[in-house]
N, C-alpha and C positions, 0 to 999 in steps of 0.2 A: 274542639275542632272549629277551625274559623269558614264561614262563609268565603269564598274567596271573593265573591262579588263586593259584600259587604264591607269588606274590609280594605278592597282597593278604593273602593270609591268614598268610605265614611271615615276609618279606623282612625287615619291620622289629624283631619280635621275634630274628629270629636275628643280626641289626648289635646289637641292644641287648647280647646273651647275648657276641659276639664283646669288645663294647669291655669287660664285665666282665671277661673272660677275659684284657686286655692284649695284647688281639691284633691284628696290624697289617695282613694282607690277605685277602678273604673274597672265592672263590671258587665262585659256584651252578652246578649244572648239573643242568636239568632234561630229565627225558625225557617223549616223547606214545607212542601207541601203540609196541610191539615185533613187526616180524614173527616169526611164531612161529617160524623156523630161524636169528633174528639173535642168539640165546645158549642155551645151553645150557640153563640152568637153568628157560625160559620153555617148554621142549618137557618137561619133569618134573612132575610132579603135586608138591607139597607139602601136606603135611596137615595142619601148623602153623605159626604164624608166624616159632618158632625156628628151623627148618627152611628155610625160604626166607630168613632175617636172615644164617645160616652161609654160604647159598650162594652169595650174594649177595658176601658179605665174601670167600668162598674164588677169587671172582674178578674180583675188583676192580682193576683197574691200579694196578703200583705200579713205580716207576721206576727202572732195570736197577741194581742191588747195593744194592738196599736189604735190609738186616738186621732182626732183632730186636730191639726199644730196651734190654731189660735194664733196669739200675740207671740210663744215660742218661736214660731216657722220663721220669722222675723224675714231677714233676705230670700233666706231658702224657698217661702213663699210666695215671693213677687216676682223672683226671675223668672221668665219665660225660656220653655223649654225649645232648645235648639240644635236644627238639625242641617250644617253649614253641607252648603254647596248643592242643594238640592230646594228648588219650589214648586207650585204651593205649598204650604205643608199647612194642615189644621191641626189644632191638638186640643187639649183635654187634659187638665191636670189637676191632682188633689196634694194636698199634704198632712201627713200625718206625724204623728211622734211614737216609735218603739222605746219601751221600757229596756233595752237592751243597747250594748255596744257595738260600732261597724263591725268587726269580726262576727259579731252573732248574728247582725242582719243580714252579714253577705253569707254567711253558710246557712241560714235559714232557705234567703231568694233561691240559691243555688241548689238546695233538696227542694223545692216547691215551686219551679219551673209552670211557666203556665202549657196549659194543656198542648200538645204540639210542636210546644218550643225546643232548642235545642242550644247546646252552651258555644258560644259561635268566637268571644275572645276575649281576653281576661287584659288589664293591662294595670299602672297603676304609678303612683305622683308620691308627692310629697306635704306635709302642712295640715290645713283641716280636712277631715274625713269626708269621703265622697264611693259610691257604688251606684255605676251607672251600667244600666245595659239595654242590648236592642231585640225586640222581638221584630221577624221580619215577614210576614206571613203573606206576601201581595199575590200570590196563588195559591193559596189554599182557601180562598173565597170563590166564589161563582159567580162573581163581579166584576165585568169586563173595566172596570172605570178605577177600580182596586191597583196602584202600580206597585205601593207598600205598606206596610202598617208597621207598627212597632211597641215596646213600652219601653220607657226610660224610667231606670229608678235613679235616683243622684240622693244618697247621706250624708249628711254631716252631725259631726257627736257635739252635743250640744251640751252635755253636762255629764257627770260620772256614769256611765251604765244608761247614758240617755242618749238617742239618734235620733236627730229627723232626715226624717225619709218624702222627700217628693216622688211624684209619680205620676209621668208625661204619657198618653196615650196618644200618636202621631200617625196620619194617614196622609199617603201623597194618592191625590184623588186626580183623575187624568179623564177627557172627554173621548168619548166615542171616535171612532175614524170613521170621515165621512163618505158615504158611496163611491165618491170618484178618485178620490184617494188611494189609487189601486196601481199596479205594476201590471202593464200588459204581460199576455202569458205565450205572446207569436209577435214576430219581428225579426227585425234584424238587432241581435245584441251579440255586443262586444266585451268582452271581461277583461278588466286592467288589472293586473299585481305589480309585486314592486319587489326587485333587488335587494334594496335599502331600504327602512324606515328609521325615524329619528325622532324622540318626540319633542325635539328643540327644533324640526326644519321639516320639509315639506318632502314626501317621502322620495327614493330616486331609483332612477334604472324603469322605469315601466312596460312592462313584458303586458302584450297586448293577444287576446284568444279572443276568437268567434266563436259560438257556441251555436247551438243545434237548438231547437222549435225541443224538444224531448228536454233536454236541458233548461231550458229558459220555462218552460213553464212547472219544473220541479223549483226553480227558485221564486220564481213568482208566487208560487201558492205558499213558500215558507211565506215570502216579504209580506203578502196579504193577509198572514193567521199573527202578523205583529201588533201588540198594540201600542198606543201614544205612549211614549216617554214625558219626562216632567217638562213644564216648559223653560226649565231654568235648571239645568246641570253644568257644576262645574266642576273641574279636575287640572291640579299642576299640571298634568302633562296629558297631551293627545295626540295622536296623530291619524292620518287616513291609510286605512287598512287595504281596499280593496275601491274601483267602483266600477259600475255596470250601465252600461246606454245600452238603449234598447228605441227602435226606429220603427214607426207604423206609419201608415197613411196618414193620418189624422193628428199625429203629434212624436213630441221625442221628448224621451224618458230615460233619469241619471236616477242611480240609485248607490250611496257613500255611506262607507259600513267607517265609524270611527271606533278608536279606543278607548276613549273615555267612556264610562257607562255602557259599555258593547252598543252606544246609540247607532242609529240609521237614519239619513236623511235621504227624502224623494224629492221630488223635484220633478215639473210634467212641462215639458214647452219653457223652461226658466221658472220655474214660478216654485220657491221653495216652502214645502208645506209642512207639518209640524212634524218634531223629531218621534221618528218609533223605537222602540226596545224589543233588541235582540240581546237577553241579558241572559238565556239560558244558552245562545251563539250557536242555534241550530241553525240560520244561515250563513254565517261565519264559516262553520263546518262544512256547509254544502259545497259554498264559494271557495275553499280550500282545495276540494277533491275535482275542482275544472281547471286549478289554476297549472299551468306548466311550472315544471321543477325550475325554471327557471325565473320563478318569481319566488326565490327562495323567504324570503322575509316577510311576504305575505302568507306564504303556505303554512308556515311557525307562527305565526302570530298569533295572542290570545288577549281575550280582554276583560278577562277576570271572572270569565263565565259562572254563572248562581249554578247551583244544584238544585234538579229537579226534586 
């Protein structure tokens, strides 16, 4: 079962990066929440992202006599591991060599899922062998600054009944949102949807709702429990979902839900301030149930929302 989050925003960038690579089998695996006693490293506080990319790597399944690649790993060793269309990313990576074939290291990886994970999408190429996949665990940590994590495994068969196997530990580490960074919860707000959306044009028809002090601060306190998105997401296609002004004494506040990455951007008086992630689209949803039937294409719209 695929993540649908995962897979709108990485799948197809990461098949493009594999067939550059000459690589012939790409194995994902995504994870949804981790009970907090299902690994080790999820009951540890980490303080940085190198931190949690090491620990991540130091227990990562790897399949019985596998070695050190050495002067073997050859290329397989030196590429850095990559995760298009999404920054910062840190990572962590080792490489090894299995005394076995890709078919036996992908059905190994695949019975010996690391703790929590879950098989998220299988895809696969042509040429030299390759098994790559994603662990995605960015809440299942108790780490407000956690957006994702992941492992990458990538093989290639290097000689009869021989595979190396790399193995990328990747975390998108995201900074705190700062105090005033916030959505008034009383004002005067307005709610815009849309007729039309296009993700080639700027959306059309815009159906305009006032909303209520009771209303406006049920979305307030979702847009406030967001946190930072990466500061570098990218996606073929996007477009603008929904957006919400909101008027106080003291200043005027837009808030713009897009498709890509279910991001949200604010905005206080002009001044636009980093993008937040609404990727499980619990404001999306809220924003949905105020809008009139007559913003039909915003009331339908989805943006690939994660599973809790």
């Amino acid at each position: 079962m695929r993540d649908p989050w995962l897979t709108s925003r990485h799948h197809n960038a990461a098949m493009r990066h594999l067939a550059r690579a000459g690589l012939f089998t790409a194995l994902l695996l995504g994870a949804t929440a981790l009970p907090p006693s299902a690994a080790s490293w999820a009951a540890r506080p980490t303080s940085s992202p190198g931190a949690l990319a090491h620990r991540l790597l130091a227990l990562a399944p790897l399949p019985p006599g596998a070695r050190p690649c050495g002067a073997r790993g050859g290329e397989m060793a030196k590429a850095p591991g990559e995760l298009v269309g999404i920054a910062p990313v840190t990572d962590a990576d080792r490489c090894v060599t299995a005394t076995s074939g890709p078919a036996l290291v992908q059905a190994y990886l695949r019975g010996h899922l690391a703790k929590g994970a879950t098989l998220s999408s299988i895809g696969s190429g042509s040429g030299r062998g390759a098994v790559q996949f994603f662990v995605s665990e960015a809440l299942s940590i108790d780490n407000p600054h956690v957006y994702l994590a992941h492992l990458v495994y990538t093989a290639r068969t290097a000689a009869r009944d021989t595979t190396v196997l790399r193995v990328d530990a990747q975390v998108v580490w995201v900074p705190l949102r700062p105090a005033g960074a916030r959505l008034s919860s009383s004002g005067h707000a307005t709610l815009t949807g849309y007729r039309q959306l296009s993700l080639a044009a700027a959306p059309r028809g815009p159906v305009r709702e006032a909303i209520g002090q009771a209303a406006l601060a049920h979305l307030a306190a979702l847009a406030n429990s967001l946190t930072e998105g990466p500061s570098h997401l990218e996606c073929m296609e996007d477009t603008i979902l929904y957006r919400l002004q909101v008027r106080t004494h003291h200043r005027t506040e837009q808030l713009v839900g897009h498709q890509c990455g279910a991001e949200v951007a604010l905005s206080i008086n002009g001044r636009l301030l980093a993008p937040l992630s609404d990727r499980h689209c619990a404001l999306l949803q809220a924003v949905q149930q105020l809008l009139p039937s007559a913003a039909r294409a915003s009331r339908q719209a989805s943006a690939g929302c994660a599973s809790r």
